[in-house]
C-alpha positions as CSV (number, residue, x, y, z in Angstrom):
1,X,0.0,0.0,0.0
2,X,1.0,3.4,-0.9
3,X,2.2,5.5,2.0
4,X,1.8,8.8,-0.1
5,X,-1.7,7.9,-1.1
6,X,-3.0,7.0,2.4
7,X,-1.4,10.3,3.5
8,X,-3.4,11.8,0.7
9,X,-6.7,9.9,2.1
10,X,-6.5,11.2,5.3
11,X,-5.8,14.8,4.3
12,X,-8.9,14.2,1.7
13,X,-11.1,12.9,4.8
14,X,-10.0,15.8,6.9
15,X,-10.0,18.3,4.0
16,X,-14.1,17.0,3.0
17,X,-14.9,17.3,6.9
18,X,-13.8,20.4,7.8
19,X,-15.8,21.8,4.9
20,X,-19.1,20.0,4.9
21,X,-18.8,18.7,8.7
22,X,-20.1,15.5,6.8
23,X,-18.5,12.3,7.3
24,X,-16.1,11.1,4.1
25,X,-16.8,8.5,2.2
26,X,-15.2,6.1,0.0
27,X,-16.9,7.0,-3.5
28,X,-17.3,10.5,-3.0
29,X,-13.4,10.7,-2.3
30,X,-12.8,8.6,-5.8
31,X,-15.2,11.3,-7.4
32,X,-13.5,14.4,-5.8
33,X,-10.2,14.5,-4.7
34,X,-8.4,12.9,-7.9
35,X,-6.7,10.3,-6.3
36,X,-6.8,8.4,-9.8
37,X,-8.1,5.0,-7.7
38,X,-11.2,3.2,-7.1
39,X,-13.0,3.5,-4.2
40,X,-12.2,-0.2,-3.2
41,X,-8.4,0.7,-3.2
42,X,-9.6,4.0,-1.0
43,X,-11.8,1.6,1.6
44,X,-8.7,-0.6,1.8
45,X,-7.2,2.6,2.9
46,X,-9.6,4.0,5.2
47,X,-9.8,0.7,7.1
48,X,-5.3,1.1,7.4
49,X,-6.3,4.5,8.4
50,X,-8.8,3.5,10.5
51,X,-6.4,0.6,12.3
52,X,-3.8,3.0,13.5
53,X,-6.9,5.3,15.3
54,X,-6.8,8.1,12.6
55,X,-10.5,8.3,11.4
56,X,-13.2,6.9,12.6
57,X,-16.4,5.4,11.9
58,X,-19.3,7.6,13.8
59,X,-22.2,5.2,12.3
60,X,-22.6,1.8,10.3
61,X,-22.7,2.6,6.8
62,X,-21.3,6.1,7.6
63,X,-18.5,7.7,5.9
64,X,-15.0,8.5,8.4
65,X,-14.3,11.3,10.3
66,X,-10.9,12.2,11.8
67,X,-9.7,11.6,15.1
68,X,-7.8,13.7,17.3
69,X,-4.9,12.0,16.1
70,X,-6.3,12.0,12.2
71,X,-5.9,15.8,13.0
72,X,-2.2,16.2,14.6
73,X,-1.2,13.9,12.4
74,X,-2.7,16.0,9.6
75,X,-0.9,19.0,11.2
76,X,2.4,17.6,11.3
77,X,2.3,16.8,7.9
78,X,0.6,19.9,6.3
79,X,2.5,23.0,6.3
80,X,0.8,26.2,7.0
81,X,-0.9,27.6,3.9
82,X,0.3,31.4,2.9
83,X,-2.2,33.8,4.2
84,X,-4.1,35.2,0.7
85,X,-2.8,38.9,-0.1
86,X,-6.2,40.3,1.0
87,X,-6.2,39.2,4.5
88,X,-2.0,40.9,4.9
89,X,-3.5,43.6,3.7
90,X,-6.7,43.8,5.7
91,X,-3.5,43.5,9.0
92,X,-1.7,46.1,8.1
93,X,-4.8,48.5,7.3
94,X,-6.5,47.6,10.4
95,X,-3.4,47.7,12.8
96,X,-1.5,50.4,11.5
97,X,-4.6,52.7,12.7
98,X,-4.0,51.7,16.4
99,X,-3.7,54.9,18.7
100,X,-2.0,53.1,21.7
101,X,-1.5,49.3,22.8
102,X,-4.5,48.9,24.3
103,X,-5.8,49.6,20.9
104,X,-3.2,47.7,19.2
105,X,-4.6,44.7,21.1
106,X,-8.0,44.9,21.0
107,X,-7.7,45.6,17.3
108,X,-5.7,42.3,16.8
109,X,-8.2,39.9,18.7
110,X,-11.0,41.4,16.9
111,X,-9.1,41.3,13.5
112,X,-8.0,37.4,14.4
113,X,-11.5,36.4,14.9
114,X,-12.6,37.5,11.8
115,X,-9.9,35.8,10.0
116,X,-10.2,32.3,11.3
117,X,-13.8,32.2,12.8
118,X,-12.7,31.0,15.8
119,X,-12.6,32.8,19.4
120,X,-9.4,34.8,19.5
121,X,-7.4,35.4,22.1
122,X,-4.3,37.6,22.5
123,X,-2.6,38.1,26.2
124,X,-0.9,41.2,27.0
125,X,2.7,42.3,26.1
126,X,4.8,41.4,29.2
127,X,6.0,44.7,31.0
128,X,9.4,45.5,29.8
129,X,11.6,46.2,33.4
130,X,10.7,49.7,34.9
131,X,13.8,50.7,36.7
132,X,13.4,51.7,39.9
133,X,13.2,55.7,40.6
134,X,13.1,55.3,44.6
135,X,13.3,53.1,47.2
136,X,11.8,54.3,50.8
137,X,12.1,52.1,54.5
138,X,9.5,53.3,57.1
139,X,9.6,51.6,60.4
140,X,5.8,50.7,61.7
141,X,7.0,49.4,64.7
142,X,9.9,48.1,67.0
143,X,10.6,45.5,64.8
144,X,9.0,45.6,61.3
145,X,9.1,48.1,58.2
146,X,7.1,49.2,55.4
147,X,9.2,48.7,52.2
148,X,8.4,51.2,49.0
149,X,9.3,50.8,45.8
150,X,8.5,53.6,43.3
151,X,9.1,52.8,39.5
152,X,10.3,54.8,36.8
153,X,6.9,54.2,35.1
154,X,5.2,55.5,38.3
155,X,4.0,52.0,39.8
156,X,3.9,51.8,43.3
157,X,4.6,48.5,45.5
158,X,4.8,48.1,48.8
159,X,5.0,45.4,51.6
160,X,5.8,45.1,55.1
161,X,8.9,42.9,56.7
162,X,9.7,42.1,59.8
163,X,13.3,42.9,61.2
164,X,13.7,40.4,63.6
165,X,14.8,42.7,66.3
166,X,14.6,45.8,67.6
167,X,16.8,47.5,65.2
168,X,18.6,51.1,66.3
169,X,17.1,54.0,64.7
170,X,20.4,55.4,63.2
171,X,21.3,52.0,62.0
172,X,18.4,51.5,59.9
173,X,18.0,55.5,58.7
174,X,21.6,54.4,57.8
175,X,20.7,51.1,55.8
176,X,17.5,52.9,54.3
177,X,19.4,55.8,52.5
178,X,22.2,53.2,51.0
179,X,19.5,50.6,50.0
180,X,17.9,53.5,47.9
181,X,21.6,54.2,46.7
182,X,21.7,50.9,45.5
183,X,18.2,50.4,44.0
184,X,17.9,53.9,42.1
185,X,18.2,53.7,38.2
186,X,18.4,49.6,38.4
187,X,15.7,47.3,36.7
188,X,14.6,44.6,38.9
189,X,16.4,41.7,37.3
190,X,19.9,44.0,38.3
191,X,18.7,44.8,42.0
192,X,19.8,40.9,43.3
193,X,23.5,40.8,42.6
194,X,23.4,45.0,43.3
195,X,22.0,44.5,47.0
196,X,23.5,41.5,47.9
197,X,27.0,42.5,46.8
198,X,25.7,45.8,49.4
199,X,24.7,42.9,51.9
200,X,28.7,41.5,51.8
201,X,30.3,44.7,51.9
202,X,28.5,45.8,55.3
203,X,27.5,44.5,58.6
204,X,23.6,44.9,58.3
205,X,22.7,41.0,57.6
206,X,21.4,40.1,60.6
207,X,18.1,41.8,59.5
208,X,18.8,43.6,56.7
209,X,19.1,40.5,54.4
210,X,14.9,40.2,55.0
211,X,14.7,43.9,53.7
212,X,16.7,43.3,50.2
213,X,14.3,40.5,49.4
214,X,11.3,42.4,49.7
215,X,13.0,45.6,48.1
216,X,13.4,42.5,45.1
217,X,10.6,41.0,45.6
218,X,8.2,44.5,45.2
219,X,10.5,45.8,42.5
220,X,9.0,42.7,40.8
221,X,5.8,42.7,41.6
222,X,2.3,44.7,40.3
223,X,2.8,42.5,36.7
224,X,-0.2,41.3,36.3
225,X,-1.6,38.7,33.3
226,X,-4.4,39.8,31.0
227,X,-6.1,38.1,28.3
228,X,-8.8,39.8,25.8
229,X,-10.7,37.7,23.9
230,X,-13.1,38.1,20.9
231,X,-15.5,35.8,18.8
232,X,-17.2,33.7,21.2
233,X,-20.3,33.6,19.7
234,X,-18.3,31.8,16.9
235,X,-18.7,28.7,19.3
236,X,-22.5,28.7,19.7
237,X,-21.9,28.8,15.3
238,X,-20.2,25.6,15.7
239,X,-22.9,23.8,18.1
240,X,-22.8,21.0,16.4
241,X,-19.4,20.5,16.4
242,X,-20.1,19.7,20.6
243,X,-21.5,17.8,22.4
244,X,-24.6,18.7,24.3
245,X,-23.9,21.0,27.4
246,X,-20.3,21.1,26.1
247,X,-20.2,24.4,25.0
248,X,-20.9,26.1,28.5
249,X,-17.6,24.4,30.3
250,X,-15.6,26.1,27.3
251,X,-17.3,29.5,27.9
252,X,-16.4,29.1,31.7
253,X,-13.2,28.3,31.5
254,X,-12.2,31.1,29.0
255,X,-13.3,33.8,31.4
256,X,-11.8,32.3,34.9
257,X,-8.5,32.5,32.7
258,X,-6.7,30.2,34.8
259,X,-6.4,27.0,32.7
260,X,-5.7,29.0,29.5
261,X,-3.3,31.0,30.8
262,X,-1.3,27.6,31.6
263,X,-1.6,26.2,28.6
264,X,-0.8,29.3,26.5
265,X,2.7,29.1,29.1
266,X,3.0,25.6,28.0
267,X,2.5,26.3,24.3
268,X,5.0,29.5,24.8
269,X,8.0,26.8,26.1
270,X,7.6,24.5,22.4
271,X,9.7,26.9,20.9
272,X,7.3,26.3,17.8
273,X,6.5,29.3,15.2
274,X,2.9,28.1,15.3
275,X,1.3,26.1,18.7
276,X,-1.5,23.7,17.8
277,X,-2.9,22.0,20.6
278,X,-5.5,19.2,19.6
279,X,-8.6,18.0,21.7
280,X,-7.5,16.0,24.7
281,X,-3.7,17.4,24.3
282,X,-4.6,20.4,26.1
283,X,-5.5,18.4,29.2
284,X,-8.4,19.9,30.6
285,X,-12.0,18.7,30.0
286,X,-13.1,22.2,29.4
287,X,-11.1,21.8,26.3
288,X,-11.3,18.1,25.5
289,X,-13.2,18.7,22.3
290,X,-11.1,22.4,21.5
291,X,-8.2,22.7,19.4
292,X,-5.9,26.1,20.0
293,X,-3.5,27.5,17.1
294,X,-1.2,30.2,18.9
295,X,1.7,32.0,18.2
296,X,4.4,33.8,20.3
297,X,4.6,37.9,19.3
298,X,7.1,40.5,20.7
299,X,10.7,39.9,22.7
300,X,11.3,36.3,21.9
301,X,12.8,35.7,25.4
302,X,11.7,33.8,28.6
303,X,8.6,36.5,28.6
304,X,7.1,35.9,25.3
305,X,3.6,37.0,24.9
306,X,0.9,34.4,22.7
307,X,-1.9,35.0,20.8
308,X,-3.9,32.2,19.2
309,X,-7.4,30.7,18.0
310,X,-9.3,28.3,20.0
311,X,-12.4,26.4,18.4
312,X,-13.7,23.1,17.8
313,X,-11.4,20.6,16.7
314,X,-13.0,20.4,13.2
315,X,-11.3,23.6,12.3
316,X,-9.0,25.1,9.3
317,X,-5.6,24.3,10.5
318,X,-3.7,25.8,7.6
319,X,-5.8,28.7,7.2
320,X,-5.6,29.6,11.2
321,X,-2.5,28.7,11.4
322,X,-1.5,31.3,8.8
323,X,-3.6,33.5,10.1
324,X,-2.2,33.7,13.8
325,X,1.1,34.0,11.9
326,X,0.7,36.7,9.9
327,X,-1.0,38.9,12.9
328,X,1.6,37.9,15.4
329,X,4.5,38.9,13.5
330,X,3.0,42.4,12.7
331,X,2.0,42.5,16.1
332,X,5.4,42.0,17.3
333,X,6.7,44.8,14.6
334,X,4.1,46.9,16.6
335,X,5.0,45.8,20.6
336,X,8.7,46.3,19.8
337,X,8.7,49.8,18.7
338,X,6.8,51.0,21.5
């Protein structure tokens, strides 16, 4: 049996049920898809197709569908299609408009849903490191401290920390005005070595070692993640694509965040151009019958920001695949010149 030809079955099944959402069959693939063999020769490949769990049979006498695996395997096979010249243009129209980022952004999840007709998602550009403009040390007690830290971008963060002791007043005015020496013009990754090369260098450890990590540990802080989505009608569009009540779990999930905010992590550590997450491969339930196509956009290091396309499994991988592409590199063009 032809390897190439039962490759080209499957991507005929998947191609015919992605369009029609009908299962495949046999004769209407040797009518169609010019595969220049009978349809006995394509039923002997359907049932080798069938063996190794990549279609499946919903009904007696029915045509095949694929399975989640029909589909990855589909995906690993079948490039990304180039998105039509339209569509790039219809990006760098709609973008190039944007005022500010939050525009930027909610112009690119709006702009992704109407590409691939699937909910879109895009999560925020990761804060670039605001360097810190001052650092102040108030004592609210014998033996704690409120600990300040005032960004170059005007965020404020603050904590308290206990001392330990009873620390002299002079001591710790002392301490205060060189931590702030320290702290003032450095980003937060650069404050670590900075104070604890202070910490060696003088006698304060004994207490002070609790104040550097919450001077760190604030400098850090206020980063919160946000998601915006658009399109989720799009899902009650592909009801029947779901299973009854299914629909509802995916709605829930998508606004408490949590469980796509992992998996978009997840997807961010591939290292892939294009994520594509298939039915049960995202491990939750929520998304047991989802598939999500996303795409890393801005700094490519450990902070990279996704956007992607989540919808039924029976979806257009090439075309969504293009199309989170194509808006996360002009995206990133965007985020990186701000």
């Amino acid at each position: 049996m032809s390897e190439d030809r039962r490759r080209a079955v499957l991507h005929a099944i998947v191609e015919g049920y992605v369009s029609t959402s009908e299962p495949v069959g046999s004769k209407a693939l040797a009518e169609t898809s010019h595969l220049g063999v009978s349809s006995a020769t394509i039923r002997n490949d359907m049932a080798a197709l069938e063996e190794e769990g990549l279609i499946a049979q919903p009904h007696t006498s029915a045509g095949r569908i694929p399975t989640d695996a029909g589909y990855r395997r589909f995906v690993d096979q079948v490039a990304s299609a180039a998105l039509h010249e339209p569509h790039k243009r219809a990006i760098t129209t709609f973008l190039s408009d944007a005022v500010d980022l939050n525009d930027v952004v909610e112009r690119s999840v709006r702009l992704l849903s109407q590409l691939t007709r699937q909910v879109a998602v895009v999560q925020y550009p990761s804060p670039r490191e605001s360097a810190v403009r001052r650092v102040e040390l108030v004592r609210i007690g014998v033996d704690r401290a409120l600990v300040v830290v005032v960004s170059a971008d005007a965020r404020v963060e603050q904590g308290t920390v206990g001392l330990g002791h009873d620390v002299p007043e002079d001591e710790f005015e002392t301490a205060a005005r060189a931590i702030n020496d320290v702290c003032v013009g450095r980003t937060p990754s650069e404050l670590g070595p900075a104070l604890a090369a202070w910490l060696q260098r003088n006698s304060h450890a004994s207490w002070a070692a609790a104040v550097v990590d919450a001077v760190v540990a604030q400098a850090k802080g206020g980063t919160v993640e946000r998601v915006v989505f658009a399109g989720t009608s799009n899902l009650a569009r592909a009801a029947n694509d779901f299973e009854t009540d299914a629909i509802g779990p995916v709605l829930d999930a998508l606004e408490e965040q949590v469980v796509l905010l992992r998996l978009l992590h997840e997807m961010a550590g591939e290292g892939r151009d294009v994520s594509v997450r298939i039915g049960m491969e995202n491990g939750a339930d929520a998304f047991a019958r989802t598939s999500i196509v996303a795409a890393g956009y801005g700094s490519q290091g450990e902070n990279v920001s996704l956007l992607g396309a989540l919808g039924p499994t029976r979806m257009d991988y090439p075309g969504t695949m293009a199309a989170v592409r194509a808006v996360a590199r002009y995206l990133s063009r965007i985020v990186e010149t701000e």
